[in-house]
C-alpha positions as a Markdown table, in Angstrom:
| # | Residue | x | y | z |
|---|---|---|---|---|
| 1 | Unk | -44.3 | 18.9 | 38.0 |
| 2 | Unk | -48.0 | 18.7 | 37.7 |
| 3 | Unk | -49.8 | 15.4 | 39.7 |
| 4 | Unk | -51.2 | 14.6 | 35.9 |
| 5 | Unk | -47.7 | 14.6 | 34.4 |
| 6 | Unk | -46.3 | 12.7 | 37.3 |
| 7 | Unk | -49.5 | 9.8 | 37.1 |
| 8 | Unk | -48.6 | 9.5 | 33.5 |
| 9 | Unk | -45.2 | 8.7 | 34.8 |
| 10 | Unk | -46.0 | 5.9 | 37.2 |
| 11 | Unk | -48.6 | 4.1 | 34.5 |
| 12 | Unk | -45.5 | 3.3 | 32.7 |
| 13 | Unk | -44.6 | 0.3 | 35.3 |
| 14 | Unk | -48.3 | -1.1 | 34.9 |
| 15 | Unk | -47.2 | -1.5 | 31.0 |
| 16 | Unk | -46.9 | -5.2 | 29.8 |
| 17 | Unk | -43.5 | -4.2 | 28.3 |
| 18 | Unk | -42.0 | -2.8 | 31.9 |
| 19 | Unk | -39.2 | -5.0 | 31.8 |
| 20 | Unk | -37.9 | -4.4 | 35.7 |
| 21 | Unk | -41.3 | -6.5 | 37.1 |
| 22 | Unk | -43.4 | -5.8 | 40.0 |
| 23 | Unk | -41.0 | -5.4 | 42.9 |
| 24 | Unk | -38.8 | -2.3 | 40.7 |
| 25 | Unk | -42.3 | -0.9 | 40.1 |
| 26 | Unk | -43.6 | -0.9 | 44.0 |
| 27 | Unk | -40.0 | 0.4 | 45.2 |
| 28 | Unk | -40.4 | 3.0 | 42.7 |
| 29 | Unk | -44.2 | 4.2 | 44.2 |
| 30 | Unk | -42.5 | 4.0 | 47.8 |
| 31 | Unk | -39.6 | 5.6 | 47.1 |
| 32 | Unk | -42.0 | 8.5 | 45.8 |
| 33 | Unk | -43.8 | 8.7 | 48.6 |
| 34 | Unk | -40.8 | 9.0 | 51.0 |
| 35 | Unk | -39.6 | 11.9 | 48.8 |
| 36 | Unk | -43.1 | 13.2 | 49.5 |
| 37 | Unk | -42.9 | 12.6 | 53.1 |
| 38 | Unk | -39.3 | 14.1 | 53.5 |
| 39 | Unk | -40.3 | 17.4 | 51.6 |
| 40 | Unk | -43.2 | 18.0 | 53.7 |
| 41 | Unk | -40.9 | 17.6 | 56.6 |
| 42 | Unk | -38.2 | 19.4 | 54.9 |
| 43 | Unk | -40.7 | 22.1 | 54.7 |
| 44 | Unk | -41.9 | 22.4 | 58.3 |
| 45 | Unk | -38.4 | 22.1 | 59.7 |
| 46 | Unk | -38.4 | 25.3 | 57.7 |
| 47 | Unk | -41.3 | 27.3 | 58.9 |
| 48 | Unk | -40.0 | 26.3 | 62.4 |
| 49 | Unk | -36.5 | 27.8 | 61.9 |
| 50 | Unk | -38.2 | 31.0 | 59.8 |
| 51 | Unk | -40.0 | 31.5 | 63.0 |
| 52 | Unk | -37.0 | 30.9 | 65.9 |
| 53 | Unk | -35.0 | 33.8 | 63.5 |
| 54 | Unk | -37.7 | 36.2 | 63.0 |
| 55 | Unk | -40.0 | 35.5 | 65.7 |
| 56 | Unk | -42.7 | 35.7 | 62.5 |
| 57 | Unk | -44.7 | 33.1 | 62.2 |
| 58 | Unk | -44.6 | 32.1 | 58.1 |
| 59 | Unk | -47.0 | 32.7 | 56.3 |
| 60 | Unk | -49.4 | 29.3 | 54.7 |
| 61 | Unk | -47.4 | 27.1 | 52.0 |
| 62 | Unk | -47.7 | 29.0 | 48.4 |
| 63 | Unk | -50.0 | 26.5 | 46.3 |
| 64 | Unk | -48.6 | 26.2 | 42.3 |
């Protein structure tokens, strides 16, 4: 998903009809980030075990 797509996303909790208040909105932004966080670490658990198999080191992170 592009970052523009997924901004659009969060602006809909800044609305004055978001009817799950402020506290539903700032879980929502954290629990994003924490998905963020556990993918990047998700990821370098990844390179680590592509390089204790092959004895390659992986190559840098593709970019969309």
């Amino acid at each position: 998903m592009p970052p523009e797509e997924l901004a659009g996303r969060f602006t809909v909790m800044t609305r004055p009809d978001w009817a799950h208040g402020i506290p539903a909105a700032i879980d929502a932004t954290l629990l994003a980030r924490f998905y963020e966080r556990y993918a990047d670490h998700a990821v370098a658990v990844a390179r680590r075990v592509t390089y204790i198999v092959t004895g390659l080191m992986p190559g840098p992170a593709l970019k969309e």
